[in-house]
C-alpha positions as CSV (number, residue, x, y, z in Angstrom):
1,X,0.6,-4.7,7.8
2,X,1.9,-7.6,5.0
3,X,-0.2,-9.4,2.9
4,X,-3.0,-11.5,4.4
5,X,-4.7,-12.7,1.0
6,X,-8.1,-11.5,1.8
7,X,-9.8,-8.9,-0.1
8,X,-11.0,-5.5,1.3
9,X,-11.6,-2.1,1.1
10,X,-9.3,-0.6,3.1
11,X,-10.2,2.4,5.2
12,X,-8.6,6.0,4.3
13,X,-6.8,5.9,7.7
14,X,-5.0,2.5,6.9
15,X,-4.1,3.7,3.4
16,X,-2.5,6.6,5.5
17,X,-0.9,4.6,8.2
18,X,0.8,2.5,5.8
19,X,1.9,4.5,3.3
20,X,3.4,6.7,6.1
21,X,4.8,3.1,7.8
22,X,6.4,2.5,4.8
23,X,8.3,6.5,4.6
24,X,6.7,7.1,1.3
25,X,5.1,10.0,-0.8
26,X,2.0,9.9,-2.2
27,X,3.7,9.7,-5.5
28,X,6.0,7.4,-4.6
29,X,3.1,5.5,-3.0
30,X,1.1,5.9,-6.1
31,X,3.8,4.8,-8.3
32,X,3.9,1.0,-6.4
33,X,0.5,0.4,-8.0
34,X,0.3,2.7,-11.2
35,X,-1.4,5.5,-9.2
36,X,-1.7,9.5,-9.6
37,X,-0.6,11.8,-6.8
38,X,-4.4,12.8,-6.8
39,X,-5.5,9.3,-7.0
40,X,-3.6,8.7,-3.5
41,X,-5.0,12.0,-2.2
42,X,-8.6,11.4,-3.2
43,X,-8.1,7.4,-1.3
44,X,-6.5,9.2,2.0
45,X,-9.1,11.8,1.8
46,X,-12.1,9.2,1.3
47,X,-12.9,11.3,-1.9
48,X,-12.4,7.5,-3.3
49,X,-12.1,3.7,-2.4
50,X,-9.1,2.5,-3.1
51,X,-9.8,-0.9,-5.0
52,X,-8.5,-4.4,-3.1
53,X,-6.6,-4.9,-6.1
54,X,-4.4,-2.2,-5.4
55,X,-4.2,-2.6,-1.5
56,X,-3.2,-6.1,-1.6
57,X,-0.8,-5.1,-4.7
58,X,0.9,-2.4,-2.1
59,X,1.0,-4.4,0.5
60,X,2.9,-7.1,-1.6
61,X,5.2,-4.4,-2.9
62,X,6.3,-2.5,0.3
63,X,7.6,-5.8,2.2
64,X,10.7,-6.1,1.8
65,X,12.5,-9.4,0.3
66,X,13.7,-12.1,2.5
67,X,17.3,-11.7,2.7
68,X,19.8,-14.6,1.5
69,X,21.0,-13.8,5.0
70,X,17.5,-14.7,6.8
71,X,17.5,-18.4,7.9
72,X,13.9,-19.1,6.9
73,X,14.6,-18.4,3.5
């Protein structure tokens, strides 16, 4: 699930799926993009739509860094 530089909603279930790809809380998960605990809840739940803004932001925060190591770098 990286970065694809388009814009969308995403779905409470990919919110989910990722955050729980990625082994974080919701507060840690809310703390990529400046979020609440409940903030995270209420996007999981459905309660509220996460803005693209801050699913593209999490997406470009959770993948990790090429490594020096990593011959395409």
């Amino acid at each position: 699930m990286g970065y694809d530089g388009r814009s969308m909603n995403p779905t409470p279930q990919q919110i989910k799926a990722h955050r729980a790809a990625c082994g974080l809380t919701q507060t840690a998960y809310g703390l990529l993009v400046g979020a609440k605990l409940r903030t995270v809840q209420d996007w999981e739940s459905g309660a509220r739509t996460m803005p693209p803004s801050k699913w593209e932001l999490v997406q470009i925060k959770s993948t990790p860094p090429l490594s020096s190591a990593d011959p395409a770098a």
